[in-house]
Backbone as a chain_set.jsonl record, in Angstrom:
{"seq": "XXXXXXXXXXXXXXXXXXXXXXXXXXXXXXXXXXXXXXXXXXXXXXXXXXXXXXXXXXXXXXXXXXXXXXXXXXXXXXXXXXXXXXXXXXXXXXXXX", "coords": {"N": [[6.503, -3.769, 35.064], [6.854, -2.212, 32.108], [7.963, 1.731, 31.284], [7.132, 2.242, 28.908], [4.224, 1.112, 28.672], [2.601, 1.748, 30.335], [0.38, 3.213, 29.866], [-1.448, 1.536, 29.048], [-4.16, 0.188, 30.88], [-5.831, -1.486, 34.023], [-7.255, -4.55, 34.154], [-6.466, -7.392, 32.705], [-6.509, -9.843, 30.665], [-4.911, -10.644, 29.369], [-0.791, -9.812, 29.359], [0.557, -6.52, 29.542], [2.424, -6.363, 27.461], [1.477, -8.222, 26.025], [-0.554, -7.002, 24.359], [0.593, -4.758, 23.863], [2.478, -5.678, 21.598], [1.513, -6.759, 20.086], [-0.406, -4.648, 18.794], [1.938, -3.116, 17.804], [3.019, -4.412, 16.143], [0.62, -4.911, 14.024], [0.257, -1.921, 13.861], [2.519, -1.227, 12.519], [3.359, -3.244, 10.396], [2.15, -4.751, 7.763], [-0.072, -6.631, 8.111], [-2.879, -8.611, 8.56], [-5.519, -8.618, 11.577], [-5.925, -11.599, 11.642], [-3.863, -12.795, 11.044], [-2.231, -11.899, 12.603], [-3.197, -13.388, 14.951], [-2.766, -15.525, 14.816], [-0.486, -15.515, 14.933], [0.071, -15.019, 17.365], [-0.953, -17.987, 18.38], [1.185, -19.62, 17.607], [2.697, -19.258, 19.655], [2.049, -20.0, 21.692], [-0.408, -18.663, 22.911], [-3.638, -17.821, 23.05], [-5.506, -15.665, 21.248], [-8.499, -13.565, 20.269], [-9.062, -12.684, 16.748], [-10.93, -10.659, 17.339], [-9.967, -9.328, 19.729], [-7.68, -8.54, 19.511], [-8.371, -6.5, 17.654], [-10.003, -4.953, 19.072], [-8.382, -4.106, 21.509], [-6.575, -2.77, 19.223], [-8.164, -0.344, 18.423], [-8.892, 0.741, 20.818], [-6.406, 1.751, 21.813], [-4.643, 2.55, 20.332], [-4.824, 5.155, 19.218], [-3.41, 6.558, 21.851], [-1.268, 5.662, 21.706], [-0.264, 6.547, 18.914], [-0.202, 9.4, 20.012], [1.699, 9.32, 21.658], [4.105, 8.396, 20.269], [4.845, 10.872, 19.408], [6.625, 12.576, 19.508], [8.962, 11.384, 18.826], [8.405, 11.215, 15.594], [8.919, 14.241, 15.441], [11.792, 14.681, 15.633], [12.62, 14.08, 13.5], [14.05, 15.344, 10.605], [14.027, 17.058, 7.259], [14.07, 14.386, 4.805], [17.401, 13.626, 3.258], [19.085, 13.125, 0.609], [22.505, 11.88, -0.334], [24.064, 12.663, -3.306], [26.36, 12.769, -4.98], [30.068, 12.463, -4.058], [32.815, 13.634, -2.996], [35.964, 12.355, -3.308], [39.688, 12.642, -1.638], [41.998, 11.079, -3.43], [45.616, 10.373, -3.744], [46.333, 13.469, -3.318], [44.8, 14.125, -5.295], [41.641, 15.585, -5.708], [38.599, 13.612, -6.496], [35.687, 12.991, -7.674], [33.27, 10.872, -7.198], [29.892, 9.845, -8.364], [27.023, 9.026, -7.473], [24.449, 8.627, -8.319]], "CA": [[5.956, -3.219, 33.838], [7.991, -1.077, 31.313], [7.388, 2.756, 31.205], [6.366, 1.852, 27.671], [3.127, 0.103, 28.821], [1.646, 2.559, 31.61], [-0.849, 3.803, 29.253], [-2.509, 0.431, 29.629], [-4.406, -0.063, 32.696], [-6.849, -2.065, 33.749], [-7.236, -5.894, 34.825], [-6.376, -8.052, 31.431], [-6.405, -11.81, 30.395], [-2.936, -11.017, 29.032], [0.024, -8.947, 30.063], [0.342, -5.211, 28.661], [3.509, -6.333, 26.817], [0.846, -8.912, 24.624], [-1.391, -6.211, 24.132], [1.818, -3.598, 22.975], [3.224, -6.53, 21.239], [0.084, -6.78, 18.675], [-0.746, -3.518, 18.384], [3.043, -2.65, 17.402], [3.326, -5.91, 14.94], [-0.165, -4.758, 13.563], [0.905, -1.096, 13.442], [3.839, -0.957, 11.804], [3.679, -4.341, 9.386], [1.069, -4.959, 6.654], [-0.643, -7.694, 9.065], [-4.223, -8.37, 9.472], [-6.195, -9.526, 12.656], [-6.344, -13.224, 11.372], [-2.033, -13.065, 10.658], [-1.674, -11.855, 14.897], [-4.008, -14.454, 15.948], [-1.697, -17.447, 14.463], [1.364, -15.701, 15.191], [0.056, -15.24, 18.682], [-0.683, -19.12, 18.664], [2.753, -19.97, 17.633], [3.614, -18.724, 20.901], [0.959, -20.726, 22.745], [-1.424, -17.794, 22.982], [-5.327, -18.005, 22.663], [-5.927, -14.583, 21.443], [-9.117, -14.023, 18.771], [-8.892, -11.582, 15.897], [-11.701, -9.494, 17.464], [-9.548, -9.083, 20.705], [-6.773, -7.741, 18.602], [-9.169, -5.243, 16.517], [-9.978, -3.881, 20.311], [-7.097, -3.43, 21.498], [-5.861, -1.125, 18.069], [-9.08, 0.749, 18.47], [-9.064, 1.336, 22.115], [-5.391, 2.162, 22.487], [-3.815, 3.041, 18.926], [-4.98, 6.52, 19.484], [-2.726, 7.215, 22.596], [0.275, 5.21, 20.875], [0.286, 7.243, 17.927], [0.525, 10.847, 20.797], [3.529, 9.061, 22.551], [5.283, 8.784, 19.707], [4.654, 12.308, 18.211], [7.858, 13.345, 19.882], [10.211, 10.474, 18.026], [8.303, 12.215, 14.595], [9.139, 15.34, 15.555], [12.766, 15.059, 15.844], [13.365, 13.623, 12.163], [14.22, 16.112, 9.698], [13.411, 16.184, 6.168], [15.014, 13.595, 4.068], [18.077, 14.509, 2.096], [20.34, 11.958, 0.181], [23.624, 12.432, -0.991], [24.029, 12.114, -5.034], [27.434, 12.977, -5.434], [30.879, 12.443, -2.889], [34.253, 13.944, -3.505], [37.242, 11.979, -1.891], [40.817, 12.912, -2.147], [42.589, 10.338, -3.961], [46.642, 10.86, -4.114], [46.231, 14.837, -3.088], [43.685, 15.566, -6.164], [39.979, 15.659, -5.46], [38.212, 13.039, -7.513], [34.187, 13.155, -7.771], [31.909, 9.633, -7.484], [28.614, 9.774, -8.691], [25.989, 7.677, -6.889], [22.735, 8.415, -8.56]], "C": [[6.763, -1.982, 33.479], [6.977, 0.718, 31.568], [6.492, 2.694, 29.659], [4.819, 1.248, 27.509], [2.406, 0.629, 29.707], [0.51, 3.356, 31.327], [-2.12, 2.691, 29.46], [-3.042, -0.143, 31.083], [-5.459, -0.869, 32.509], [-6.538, -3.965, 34.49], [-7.564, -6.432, 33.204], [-6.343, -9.119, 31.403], [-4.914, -11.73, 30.193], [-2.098, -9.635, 29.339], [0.398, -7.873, 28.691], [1.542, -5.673, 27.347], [3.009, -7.038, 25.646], [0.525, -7.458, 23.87], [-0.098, -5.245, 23.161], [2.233, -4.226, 21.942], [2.349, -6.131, 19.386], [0.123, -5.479, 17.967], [0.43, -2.64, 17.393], [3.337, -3.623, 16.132], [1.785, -5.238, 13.906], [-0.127, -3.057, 12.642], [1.85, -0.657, 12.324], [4.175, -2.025, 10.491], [2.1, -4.275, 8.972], [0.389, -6.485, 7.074], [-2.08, -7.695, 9.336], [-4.367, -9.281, 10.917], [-5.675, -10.872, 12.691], [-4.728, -13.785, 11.979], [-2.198, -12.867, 12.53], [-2.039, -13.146, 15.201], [-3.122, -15.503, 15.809], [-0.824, -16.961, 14.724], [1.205, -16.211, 16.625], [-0.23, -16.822, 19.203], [0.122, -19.898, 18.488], [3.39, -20.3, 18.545], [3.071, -19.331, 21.775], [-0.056, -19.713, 23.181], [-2.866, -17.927, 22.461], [-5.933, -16.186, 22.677], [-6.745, -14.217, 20.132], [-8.627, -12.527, 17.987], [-9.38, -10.292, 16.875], [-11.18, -8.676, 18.756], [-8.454, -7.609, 20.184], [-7.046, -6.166, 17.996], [-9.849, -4.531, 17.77], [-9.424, -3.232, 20.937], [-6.194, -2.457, 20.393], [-7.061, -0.278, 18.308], [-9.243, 1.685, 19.732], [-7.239, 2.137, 22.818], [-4.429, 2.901, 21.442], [-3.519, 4.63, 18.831], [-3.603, 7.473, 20.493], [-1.244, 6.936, 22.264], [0.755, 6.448, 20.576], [0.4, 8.777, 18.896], [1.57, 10.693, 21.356], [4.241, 9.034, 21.741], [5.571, 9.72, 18.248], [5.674, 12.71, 18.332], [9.169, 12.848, 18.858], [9.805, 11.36, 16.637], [8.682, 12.788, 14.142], [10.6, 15.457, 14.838], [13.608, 14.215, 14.749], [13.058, 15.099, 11.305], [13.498, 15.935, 8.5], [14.3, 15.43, 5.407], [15.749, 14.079, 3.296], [18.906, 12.813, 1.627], [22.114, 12.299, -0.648], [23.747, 11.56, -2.753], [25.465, 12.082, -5.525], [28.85, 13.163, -4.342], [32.065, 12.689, -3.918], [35.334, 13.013, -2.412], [38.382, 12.551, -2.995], [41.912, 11.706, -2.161], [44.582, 10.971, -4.582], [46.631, 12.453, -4.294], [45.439, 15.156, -3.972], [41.796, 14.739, -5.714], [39.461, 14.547, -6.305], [36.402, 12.811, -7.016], [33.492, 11.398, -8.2], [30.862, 10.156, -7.323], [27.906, 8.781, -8.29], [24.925, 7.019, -7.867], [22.835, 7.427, -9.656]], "O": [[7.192, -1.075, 34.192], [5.797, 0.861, 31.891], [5.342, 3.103, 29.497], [4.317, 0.971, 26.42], [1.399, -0.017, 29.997], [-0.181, 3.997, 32.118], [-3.272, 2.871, 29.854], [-2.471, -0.705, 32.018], [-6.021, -1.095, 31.437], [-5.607, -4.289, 35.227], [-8.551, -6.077, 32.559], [-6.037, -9.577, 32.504], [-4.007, -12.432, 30.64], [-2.658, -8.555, 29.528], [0.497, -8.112, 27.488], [1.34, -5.164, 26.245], [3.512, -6.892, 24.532], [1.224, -6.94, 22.999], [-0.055, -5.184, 21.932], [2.485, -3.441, 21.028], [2.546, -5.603, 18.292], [0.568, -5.265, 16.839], [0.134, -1.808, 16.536], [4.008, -3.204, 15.189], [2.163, -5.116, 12.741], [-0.336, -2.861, 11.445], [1.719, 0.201, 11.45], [5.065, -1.756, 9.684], [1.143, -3.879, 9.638], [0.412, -7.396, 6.247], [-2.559, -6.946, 10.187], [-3.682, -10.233, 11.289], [-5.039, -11.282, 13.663], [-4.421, -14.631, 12.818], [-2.247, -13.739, 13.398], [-1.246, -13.956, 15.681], [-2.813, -16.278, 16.715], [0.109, -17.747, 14.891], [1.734, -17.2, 17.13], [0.17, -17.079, 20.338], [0.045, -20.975, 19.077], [4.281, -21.145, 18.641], [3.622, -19.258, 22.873], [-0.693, -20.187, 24.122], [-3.023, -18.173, 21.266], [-6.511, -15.592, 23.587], [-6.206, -14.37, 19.036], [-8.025, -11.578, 18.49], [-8.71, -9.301, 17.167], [-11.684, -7.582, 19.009], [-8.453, -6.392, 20.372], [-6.348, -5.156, 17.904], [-10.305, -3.419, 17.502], [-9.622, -2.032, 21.127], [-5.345, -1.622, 20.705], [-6.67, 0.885, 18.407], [-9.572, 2.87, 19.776], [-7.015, 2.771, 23.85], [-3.581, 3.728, 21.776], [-2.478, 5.208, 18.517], [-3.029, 8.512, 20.169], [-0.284, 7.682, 22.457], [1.538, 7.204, 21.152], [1.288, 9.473, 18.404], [2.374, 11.589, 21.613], [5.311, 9.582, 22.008], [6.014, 9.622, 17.104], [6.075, 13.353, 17.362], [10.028, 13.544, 18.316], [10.63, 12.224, 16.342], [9.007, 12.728, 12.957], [10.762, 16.082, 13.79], [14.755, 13.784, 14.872], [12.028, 15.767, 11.392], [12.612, 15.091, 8.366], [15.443, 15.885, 5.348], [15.306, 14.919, 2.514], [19.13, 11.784, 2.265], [22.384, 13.107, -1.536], [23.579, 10.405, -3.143], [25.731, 11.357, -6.484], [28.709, 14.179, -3.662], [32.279, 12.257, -5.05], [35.421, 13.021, -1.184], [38.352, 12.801, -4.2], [42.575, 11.393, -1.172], [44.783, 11.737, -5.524], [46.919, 12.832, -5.429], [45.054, 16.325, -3.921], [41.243, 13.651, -5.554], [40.24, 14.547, -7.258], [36.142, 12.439, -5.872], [33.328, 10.95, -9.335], [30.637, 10.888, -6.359], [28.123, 7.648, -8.719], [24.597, 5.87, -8.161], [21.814, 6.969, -10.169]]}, "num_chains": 1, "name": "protein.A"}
């Protein structure tokens, strides 16, 4: 078992990596309950919605403190609007926006 998965403890029907699996697919994508359950039977998995909607409630919490640090260490967004290259020694200005 990954260091990624040592938050989950416990004696499970399925291995922490389901459980992370969901919660991270559910997390992060515009997915309900129902959508996991069929992906997870895709895969040959028997796992119900309401399993799913326990696992984000009971563990989502400590997720989202592990990865307060990744957060952290984004800046604030900048974009570039305007790049100078030097074309035949003179400067010449592209415009993005």
């Amino acid at each position: 078992m990954g260091d990624h998965v040592r938050f989950i403890r416990g004696l499970f029907h399925f291995a922490p990596d389901i459980i992370l699996l969901c919660m991270r697919w559910y997390c992060r994508y515009a997915l309900s309950y129902r959508d996991l359950e069929e992906m997870m039977a895709e895969r040959h998995l028997s796992v119900d919605h309401t399993t799913i909607h326990h696992w984000v409630q009971h563990y989502a919490p400590e997720l989202d403190r592990r990865v307060q640090w990744c957060k952290r260490l984004q800046t604030k967004t900048w974009y570039v609007d305007e790049t100078y290259v030097k074309v035949r020694d003179q400067w010449t200005g592209t415009h993005l926006a």
